[in-house]
N, C-alpha and C positions, 0 to 999 in steps of 0.2 A: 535550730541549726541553719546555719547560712550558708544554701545550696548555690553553685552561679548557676546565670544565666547554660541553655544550651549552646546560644552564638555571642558573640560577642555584640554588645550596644553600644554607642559611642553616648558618653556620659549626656554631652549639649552644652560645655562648660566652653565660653568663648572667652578670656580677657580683655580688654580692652583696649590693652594695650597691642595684644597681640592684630584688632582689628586693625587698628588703627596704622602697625606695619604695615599689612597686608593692602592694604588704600595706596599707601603712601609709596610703597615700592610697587605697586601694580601700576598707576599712575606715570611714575616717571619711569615704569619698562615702556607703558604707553607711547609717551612720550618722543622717547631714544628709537624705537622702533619702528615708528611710525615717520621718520625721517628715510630712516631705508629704507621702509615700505614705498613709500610715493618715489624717491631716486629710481628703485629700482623698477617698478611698473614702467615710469617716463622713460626711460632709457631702453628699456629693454621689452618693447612694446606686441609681444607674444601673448595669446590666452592660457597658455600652459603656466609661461612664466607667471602670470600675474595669480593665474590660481591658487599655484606654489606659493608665490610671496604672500600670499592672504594665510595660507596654511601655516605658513612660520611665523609668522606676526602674530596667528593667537597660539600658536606651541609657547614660542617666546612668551608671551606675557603669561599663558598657563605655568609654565616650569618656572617662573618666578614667582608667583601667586601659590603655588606645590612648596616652594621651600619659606615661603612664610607662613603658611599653615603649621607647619611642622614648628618652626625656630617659635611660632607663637603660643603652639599648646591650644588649638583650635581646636574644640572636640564635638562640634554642633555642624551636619554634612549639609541642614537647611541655611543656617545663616550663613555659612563660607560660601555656600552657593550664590547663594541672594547677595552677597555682598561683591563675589567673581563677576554675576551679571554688570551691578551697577560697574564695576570697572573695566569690563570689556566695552559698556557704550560709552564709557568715559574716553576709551583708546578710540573710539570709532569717532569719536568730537573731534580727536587730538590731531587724527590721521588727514581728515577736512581740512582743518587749521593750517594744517602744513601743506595741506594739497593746494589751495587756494592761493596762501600766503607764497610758495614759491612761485608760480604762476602769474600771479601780479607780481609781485617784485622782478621776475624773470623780464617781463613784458613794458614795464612802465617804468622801470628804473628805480621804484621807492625801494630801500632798506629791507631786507628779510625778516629783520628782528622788529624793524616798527610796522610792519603789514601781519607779522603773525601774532603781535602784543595786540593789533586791531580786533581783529578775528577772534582769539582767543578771548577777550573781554567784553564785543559784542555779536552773544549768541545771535542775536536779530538780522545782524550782517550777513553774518557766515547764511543761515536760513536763506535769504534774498538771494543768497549767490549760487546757493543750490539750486535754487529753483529755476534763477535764469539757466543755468548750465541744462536742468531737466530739460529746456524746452528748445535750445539749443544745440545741444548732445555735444557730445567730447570726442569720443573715438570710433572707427569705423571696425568691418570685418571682412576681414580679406583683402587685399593691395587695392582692388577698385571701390570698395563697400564705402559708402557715405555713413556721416556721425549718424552713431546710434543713439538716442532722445527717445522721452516719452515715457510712458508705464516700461517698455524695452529696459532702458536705463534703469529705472529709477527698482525693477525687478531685480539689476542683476545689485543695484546699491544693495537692496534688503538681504542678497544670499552674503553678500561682503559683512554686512553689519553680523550677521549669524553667526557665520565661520567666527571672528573676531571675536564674539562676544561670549558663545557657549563653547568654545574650546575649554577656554581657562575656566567655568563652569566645572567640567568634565576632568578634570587635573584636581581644581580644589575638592570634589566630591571623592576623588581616591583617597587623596591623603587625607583627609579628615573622618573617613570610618573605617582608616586602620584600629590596628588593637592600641589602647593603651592605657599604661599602667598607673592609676589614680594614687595606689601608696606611693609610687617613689618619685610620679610627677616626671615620668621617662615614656618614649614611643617606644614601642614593642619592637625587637631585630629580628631581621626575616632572616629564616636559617632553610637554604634550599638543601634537602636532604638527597643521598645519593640512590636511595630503593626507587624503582617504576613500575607501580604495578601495573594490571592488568585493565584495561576500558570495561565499565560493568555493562552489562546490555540492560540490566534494570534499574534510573541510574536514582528510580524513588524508593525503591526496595530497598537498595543500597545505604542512600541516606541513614532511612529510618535505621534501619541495622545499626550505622554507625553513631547515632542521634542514643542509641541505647549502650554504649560500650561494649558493643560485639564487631569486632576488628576481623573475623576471621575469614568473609568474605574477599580481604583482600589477597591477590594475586601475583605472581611475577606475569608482567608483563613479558609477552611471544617473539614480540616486535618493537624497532625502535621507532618505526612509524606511528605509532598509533597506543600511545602508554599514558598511564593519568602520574604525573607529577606531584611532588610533595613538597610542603613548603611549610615549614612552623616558625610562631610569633611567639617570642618568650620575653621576658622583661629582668634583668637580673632585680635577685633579692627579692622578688615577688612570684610564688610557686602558683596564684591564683594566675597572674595573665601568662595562659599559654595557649593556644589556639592553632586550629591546623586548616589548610588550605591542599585541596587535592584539585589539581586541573588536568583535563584531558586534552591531551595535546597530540595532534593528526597533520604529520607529514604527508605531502599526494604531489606529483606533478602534471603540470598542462601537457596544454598542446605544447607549448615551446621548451619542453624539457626542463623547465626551472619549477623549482623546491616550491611548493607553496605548504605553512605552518599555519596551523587553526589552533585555538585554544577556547578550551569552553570550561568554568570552574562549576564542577561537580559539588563543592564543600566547602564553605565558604567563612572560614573565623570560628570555627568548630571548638567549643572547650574540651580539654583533654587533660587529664590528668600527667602529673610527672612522672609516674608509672610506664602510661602508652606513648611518651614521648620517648624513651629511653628506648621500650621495645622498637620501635620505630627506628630509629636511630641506629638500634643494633641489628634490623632486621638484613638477614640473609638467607640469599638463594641457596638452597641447598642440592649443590651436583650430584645428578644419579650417577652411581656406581658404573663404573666400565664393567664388561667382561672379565678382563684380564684381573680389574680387584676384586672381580668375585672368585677365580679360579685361587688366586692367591690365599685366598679365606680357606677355599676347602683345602 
């Protein structure tokens, strides 16, 4: 008898083709991105702003690397990984390229296109220019602050190269140990369900419970602050990939009055039969009785 798995495994079935997207449109999000990237630092020469821009430069090449995972049928969360990395210090080469290349052309008059066709074709250059610029320094801090150089710099390169590089890491590794469905060759649809139960205070207890098909632990949540969320992965035509997802999810406010949302996944790609997805589905609170309908009764 062919029991599944308790959670769900991502097969590790990469095509090649599918890599091979993923390269190729990571690359030239690189690319494209990494022009705004450098515009927008130069121009708008704040430490907030340029944090931010570094932040959306790997979002951006993340959310593009996320949808070719997906469009590719990537089912392996190590090699999308390994493969995100090499493309994020691909972007990180790309971003150089353009920094430099407008820079001298900016400064000396040559061609944009033939100083970054330079650069981009000899790694060796670009290296030599980084290193004059390390010992040189680029930018200062604060309106009197003199360029910052040295390990200083070349520290805040490595947190740049980071951010850049293991964003889109951290994008491909979702999407690629979602559920999905090897018969019909389809990713599993996330169906957020409308029941919230209750935050377990036991939350290994709980598991196990559910790990064995005893559901009955669960609760109506008291509060809207603080309730675990239900999310199920089904696959049409295939009754095996179905899987469930409970997150607990905690509303609180600061000091400044503003909403802060936590979320922590209790349960995580659980198999469940079509049975307890149905109960699930149909589950409802059920309102205690008023007074007035018990008076009615007698």
């Amino acid at each position: 008898m062919n029991i599944p798995a308790t959670y769900y495994t991502p097969s590790g079935r990469t095509p090649i083709l599918g890599l091979l997207l993923m390269i190729t449109l990571g690359v030239l999000a690189g690319a494209v991105l990494s022009v705004a990237y450098i515009l927008a630092i130069h121009y708008i020469p704040f430490i907030y702003v340029n944090f931010m821009a570094t932040l959306f430069f790997g979002i951006g090449v993340g959310k593009v690397l996320e949808k070719a995972v997906r469009f590719g049928h990537l089912r392996s969360p190590f090699k999308t990984i390994l493969t995100a990395l090499l493309v994020g210090l691909a972007c990180v080469w790309l971003q150089w390229v353009f920094f430099f290349a407008f820079f001298v052309s900016k400064g000396g008059g040559h061609p944009l296109a033939e100083v970054y066709l330079h650069y981009l074709s000899n790694p060796a250059a670009l290296w030599d220019a980084m290193v004059t610029l390390s010992a040189k320094g680029h930018w200062g801090i604060g309106k009197s602050g003199g360029a910052v150089s040295g390990p200083l710099l070349i520290g805040v390169w490595i947190i740049e190269a980071g951010i850049i590089s293991l964003l889109p890491a951290w994008y491909v590794r979702t999407a690629a140990r979602a559920p999905y469905s090897e018969k019909t060759r389809r990713w599993a649809k996330e169906e957020v369900l409308e029941p919230q139960f209750a935050q377990s205070e036991e939350p290994r207890a709980f598991r196990e419970a559910l790990e064995t098909g005893n559901f009955d632990l669960l609760e109506p949540a008291a509060s809207g602050a603080a309730y675990m969320a239900t999310t199920l992965y089904h696959a049409p035509d295939d009754t095996e990939c179905l899987f469930l997802t409970l997150t607990n999810v905690t509303t609180t406010t600061n000091s400044k009055g503003e909403e802060e949302t936590e979320t922590e996944e209790v349960v995580s790609y659980l198999h469940i039969t079509p049975e307890t997805a149905q109960w699930l589905r149909d589950w409802v609170v059920e309102e205690p009785e008023t007074a007035s309908t018990e008076e009615a009764k007698a």
